[in-house]
C-alpha positions in Angstrom: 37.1 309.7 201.5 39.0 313.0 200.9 38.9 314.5 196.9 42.8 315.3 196.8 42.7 316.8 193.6 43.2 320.6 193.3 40.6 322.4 192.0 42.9 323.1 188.8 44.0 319.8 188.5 41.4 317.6 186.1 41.4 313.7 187.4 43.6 311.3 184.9 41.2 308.8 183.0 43.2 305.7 181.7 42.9 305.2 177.8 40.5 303.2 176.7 41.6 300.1 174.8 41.5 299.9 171.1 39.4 297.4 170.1 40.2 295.7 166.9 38.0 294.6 163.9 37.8 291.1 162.2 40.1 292.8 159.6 42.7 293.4 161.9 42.9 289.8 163.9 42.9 287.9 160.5 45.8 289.8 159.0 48.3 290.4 161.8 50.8 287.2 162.2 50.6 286.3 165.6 52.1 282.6 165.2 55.3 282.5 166.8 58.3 280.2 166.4 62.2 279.8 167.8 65.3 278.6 166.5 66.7 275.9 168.4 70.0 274.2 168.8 69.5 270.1 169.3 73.4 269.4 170.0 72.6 265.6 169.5 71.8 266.6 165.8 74.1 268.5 165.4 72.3 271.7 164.3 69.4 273.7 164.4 65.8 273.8 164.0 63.0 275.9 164.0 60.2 275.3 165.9 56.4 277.0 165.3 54.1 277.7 167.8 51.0 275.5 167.0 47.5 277.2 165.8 44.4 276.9 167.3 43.3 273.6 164.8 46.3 272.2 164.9 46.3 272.1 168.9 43.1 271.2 169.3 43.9 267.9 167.0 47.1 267.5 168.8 44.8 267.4 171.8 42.1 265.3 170.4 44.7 262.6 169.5 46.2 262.5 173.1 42.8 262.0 174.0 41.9 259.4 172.2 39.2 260.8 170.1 41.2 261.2 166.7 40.3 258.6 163.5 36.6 257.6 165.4 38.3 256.8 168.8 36.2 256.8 171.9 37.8 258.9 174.1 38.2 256.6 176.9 42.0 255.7 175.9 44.5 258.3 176.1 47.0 258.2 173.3 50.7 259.4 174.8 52.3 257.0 172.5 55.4 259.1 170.9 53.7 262.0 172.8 57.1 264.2 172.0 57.4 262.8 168.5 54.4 263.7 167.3 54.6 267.2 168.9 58.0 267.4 167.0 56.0 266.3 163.8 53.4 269.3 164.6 55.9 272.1 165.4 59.2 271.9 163.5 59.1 273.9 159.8 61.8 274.2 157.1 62.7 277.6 158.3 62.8 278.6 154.1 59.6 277.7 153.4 57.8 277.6 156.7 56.0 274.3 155.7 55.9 271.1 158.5 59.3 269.3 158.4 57.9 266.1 159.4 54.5 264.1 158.1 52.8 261.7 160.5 54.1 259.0 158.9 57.9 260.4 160.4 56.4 260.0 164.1 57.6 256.2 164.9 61.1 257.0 163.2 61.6 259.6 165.5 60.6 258.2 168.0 63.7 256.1 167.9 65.3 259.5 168.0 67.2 260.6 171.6 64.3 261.3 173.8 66.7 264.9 175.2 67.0 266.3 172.1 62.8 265.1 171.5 61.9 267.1 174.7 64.2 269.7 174.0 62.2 271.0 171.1 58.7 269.5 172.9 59.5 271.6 175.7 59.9 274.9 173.3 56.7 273.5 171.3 54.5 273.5 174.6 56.0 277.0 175.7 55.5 278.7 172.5 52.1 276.9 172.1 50.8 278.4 175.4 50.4 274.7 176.6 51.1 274.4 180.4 52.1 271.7 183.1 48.5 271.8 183.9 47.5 271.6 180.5 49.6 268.2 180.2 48.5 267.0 183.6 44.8 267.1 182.4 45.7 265.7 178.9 47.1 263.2 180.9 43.9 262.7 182.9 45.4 263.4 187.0 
């Protein structure tokens, strides 16, 4: 291999990342939401990314292993409700909307304006297709 640098010329060295300090992960807000129009409500909510926890109990419902279950029976019972429940916020306060005890009443809900926001939930949540195709066990 031929050295085509000039004599004069120094080679370019990328920067090196900055690596950042416990300090610095805990206090930046990285937790991001969107506000969405649900025509068949006739508004607007806003809908939060879910954290680390709360996916991972979002997950260990699906899965069955939530209140002492086994984890041999997945749970998608109101899958979009409850994901609803987990990810809308009163955009003053930035508190949940919805306790669990609202997921069988929505549930009655329209199921497009339900995967509307699920589908913004799952995006901004980082949770793929093939996230919900091994949730779903295929």
């Amino acid at each position: 291999m031929t050295d085509t640098t000039s004599p004069d010329t120094e080679p370019t060295v990328p920067p090196l990342p900055a690596f950042l300090s416990r300090d610095a992960i805990f206090d930046v807000s990285d937790i991001d939401f969107e506000d969405v129009p649900v025509p068949q409500w006739g508004g607007t909510v806003r809908v939060q990314a879910l954290t680390g926890r709360e996916r991972d109990k979002f997950e260990a419902e699906i899965n069955g292993f939530a209140r002492g279950g086994s984890g041999k029976k997945k749970n998608f019972d109101n899958f979009r409700a409850r994901l609803v429940v987990a990810s809308v916020i009163d955009p003053e306060t930035g508190a949940l909307m919805f306790g669990a005890s609202d997921v069988a009443k929505l549930g009655q809900k329209s199921s497009k304006a339900l995967t509307l926001i699920a589908d913004v939930a799952q995006r901004l949540s980082g949770l793929s297709d093939e996230d919900a195709e091994e949730l779903a066990g295929e």
